[in-house]
Each structure stands twice: as structure tokens, then as C-alpha cells.
VEXKOL-627313 format. One record per atom (N, C-alpha, C, O): x, y, z; residue in one letter. Coordinates in steps of 0.2 Angstrom, whole numbers, plus 2048, in hexadecimal, padded with zeros to 3 digits. Each point is the difference from the previous one (the first is absolute). Example, Ala and Ser with C-alpha at 12.3 -4.5 7.8 and 13.67 -1.06 7.14 Angstrom:
8427E4827a
7FC806800a
804806800a
8057FF803a
7F98067F9s
804806801s
7FC805803s
803806801s
end
This chain:
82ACEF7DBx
8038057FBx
800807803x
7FB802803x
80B8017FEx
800807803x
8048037FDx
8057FE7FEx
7F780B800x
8038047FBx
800804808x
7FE800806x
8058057F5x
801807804x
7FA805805x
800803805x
7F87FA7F7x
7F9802806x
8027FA804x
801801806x
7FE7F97F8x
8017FC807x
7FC7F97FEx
8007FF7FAx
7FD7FE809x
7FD7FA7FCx
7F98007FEx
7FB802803x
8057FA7F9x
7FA7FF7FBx
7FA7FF807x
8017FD805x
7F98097FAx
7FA7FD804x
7FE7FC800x
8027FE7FAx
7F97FC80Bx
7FD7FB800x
7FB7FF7FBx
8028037FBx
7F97F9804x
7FB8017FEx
7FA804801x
7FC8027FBx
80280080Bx
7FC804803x
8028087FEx
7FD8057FDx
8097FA806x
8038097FEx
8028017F8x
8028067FEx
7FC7F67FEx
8038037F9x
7FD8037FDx
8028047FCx
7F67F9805x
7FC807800x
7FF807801x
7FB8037FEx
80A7FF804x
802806805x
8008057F9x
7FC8047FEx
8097FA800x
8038067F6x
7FA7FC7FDx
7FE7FB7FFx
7FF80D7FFx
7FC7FF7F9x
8057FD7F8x
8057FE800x
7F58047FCx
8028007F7x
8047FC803x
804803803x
7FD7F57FCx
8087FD801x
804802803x
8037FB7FFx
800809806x
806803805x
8037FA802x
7FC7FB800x
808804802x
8037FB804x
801800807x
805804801x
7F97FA803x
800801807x
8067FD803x
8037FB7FEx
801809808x
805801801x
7FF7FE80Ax
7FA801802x
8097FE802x
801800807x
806803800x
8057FE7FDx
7FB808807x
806805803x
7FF7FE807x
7FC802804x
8097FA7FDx
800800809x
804805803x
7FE801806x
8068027F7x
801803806x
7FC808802x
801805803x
7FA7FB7F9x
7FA803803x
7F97FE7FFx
7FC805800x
8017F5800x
7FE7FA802x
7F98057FBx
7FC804803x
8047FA7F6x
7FB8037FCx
8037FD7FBx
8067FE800x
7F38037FAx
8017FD7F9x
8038067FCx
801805803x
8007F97F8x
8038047FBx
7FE7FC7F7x
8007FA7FEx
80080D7FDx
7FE7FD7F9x
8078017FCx
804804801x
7FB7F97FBx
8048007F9x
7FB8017FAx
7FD7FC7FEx
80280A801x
7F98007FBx
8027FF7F8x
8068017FFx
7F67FD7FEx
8007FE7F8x
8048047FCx
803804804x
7FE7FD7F6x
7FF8077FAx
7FB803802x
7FC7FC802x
80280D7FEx
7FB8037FFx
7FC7FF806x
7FA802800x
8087FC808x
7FC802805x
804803804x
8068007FFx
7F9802807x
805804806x
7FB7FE804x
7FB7FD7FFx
807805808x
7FD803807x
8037F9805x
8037FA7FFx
7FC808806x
8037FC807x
7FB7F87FDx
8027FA7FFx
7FA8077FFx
7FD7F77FFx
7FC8007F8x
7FB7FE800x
8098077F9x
8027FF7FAx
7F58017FFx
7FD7FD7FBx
801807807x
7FB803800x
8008057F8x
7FC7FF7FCx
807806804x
8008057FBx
8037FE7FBx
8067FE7FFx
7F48037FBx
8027FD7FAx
8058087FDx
7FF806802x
8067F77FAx
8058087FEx
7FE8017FAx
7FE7FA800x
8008087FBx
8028037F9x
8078037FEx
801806801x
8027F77FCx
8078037FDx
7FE8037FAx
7FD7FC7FCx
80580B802x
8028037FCx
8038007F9x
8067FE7FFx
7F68037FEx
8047FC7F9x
8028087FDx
8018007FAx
7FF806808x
8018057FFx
804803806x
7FD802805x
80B7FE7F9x
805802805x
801809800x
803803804x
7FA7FF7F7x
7FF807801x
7FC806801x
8028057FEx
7F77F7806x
7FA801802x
80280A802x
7FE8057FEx
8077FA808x
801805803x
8028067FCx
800806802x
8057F77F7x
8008067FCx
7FB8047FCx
8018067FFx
7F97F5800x
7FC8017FCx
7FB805806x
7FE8057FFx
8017F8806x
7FC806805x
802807801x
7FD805800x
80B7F8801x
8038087FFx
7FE8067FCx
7FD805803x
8047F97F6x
7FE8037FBx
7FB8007FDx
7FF8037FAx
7FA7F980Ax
7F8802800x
801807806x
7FC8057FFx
8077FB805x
7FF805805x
8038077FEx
7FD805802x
8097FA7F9x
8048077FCx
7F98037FAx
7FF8067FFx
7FF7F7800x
7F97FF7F9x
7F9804804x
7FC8047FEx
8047FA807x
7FB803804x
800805804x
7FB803802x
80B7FF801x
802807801x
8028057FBx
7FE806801x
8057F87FAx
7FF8057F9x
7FA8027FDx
7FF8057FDx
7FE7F6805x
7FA8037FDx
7FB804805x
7FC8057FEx
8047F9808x
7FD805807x
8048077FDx
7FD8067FFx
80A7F97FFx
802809802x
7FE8027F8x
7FF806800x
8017F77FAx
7FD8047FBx
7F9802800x
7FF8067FDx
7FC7F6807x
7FA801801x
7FF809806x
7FD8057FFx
8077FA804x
7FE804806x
8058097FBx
7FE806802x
8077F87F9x
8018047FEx
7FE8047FBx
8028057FFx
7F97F77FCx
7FB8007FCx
7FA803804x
7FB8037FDx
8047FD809x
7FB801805x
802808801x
7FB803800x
80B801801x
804804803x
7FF8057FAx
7FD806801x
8047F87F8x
8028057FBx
7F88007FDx
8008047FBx
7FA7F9806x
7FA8007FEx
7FF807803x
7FF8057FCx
8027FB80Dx
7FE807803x
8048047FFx
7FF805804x
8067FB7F9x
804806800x
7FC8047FAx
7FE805802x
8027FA7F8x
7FC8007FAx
7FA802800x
7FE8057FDx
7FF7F7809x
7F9802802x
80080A804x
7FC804800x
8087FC803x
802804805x
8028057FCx
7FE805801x
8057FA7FAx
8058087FBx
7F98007FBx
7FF8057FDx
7FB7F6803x
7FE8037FAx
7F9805804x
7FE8057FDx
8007FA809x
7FD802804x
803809801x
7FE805802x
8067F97FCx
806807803x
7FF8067F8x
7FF8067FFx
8017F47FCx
8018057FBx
7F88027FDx
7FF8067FEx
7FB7F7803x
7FA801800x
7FF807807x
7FF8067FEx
8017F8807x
800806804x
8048087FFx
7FF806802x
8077F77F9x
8038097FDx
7FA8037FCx
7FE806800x
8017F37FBx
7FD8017FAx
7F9805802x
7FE8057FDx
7FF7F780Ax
7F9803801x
802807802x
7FE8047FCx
8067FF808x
802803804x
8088057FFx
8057FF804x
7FC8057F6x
8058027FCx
802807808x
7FC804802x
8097FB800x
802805803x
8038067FCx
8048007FBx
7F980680Bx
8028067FBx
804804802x
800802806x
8087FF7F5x
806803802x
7FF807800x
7FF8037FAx
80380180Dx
7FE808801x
8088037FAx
8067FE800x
7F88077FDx
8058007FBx
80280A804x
7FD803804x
8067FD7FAx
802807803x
8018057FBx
8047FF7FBx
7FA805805x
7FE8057FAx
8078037FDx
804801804x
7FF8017F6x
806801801x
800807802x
7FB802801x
80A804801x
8018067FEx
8008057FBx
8058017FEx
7F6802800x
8028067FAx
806805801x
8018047FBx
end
């Protein structure tokens, strides 16, 4: 029987593909070859796959990533206008302590 890999391995080599693979001879580069199951890959059907039953995985990452930068800049903004607040009342206690005195100029008689 000959497909497009080439022919069914012997008995010795069909061991070659894990999980069930179907073992293959490619002569014109004198090596085996796998046809892996549902659910496996790799050159000898080694790596189990997990398929996705959530096709919009990447959207929902997206917009955990837009949710976590919005809140970084509210945070850091909320951080900003704390010491501003802090800084003017700082400003208005120091007048309070310390009332500057305006030199007035006497008028002329």
C-alpha cells in the first residue's frame, strides 16, 4: 500500500510513531515518517495538543491588558493629585504661620 509518505513501515519500525502514528518509509530520503492521531503532533506524534474550545481567547487577553493599564494610570493619577493637595495645603499653612507684611506708603498731606 503506498500513500504520498511512502510505505507502511515493517514491524520493527512501526514502533517508531508514538500515541498510535502510523509509520511511514520515505525513500527518497531513506528515514521514517508519522501520520499522528487527533490531538498529537511532533515528527514521531510525541506532543499531546489541547484544542481550544475558546476561539477568542486573544480577545479576552486584550481587554484584560486595556483593564490593567487603566487602572495603572488611575492609580498613578490618584497618586499625582494626593501630592498636589498635600503640597498646596503645606503652602497654605506656612502663609497661615508666617503672614507677610505689606510696606504701605504713607499718603501725602
Amino acid at each position: 500500500m503506498s500513500v504520498d509518505h511512502g510505505d507502511l513501515c515493517n514491524e520493527q519500525e512501526a514502533t517508531y510513531c508514538m500515541n498510535g502514528g502510523t509509520c511511514y518509509k520515505i525513500f527518497s530520503v531513506d528515514t521514517l515518517s508519522c501520520v499522528c492521531n487527533a490531538n498529537f503532533k511532533g515528527s514521531r506524534c510525541e506532543q499531546f495538543q489541547l484544542f481550544s474550545s475558546n476561539t477568542k481567547t486573544t480577545e479576552a487577553g486584550l481587554i484584560a491588558a486595556v483593564v490593567i493599564v487603566a487602572l495603572l494610570i488611575l492609580m498613578m493619577l490618584a497618586v499625582v493629585i494626593y501630592y498636589i493637595c498635600r503640597m498646596l495645603k503645606a503652602k497654605q499653612q506656612s502663609q497661615q504661620n508666617n503672614p507677610q507684611q505689606y510696606w504701605r506708603v504713607k499718603p501725602r498731606v
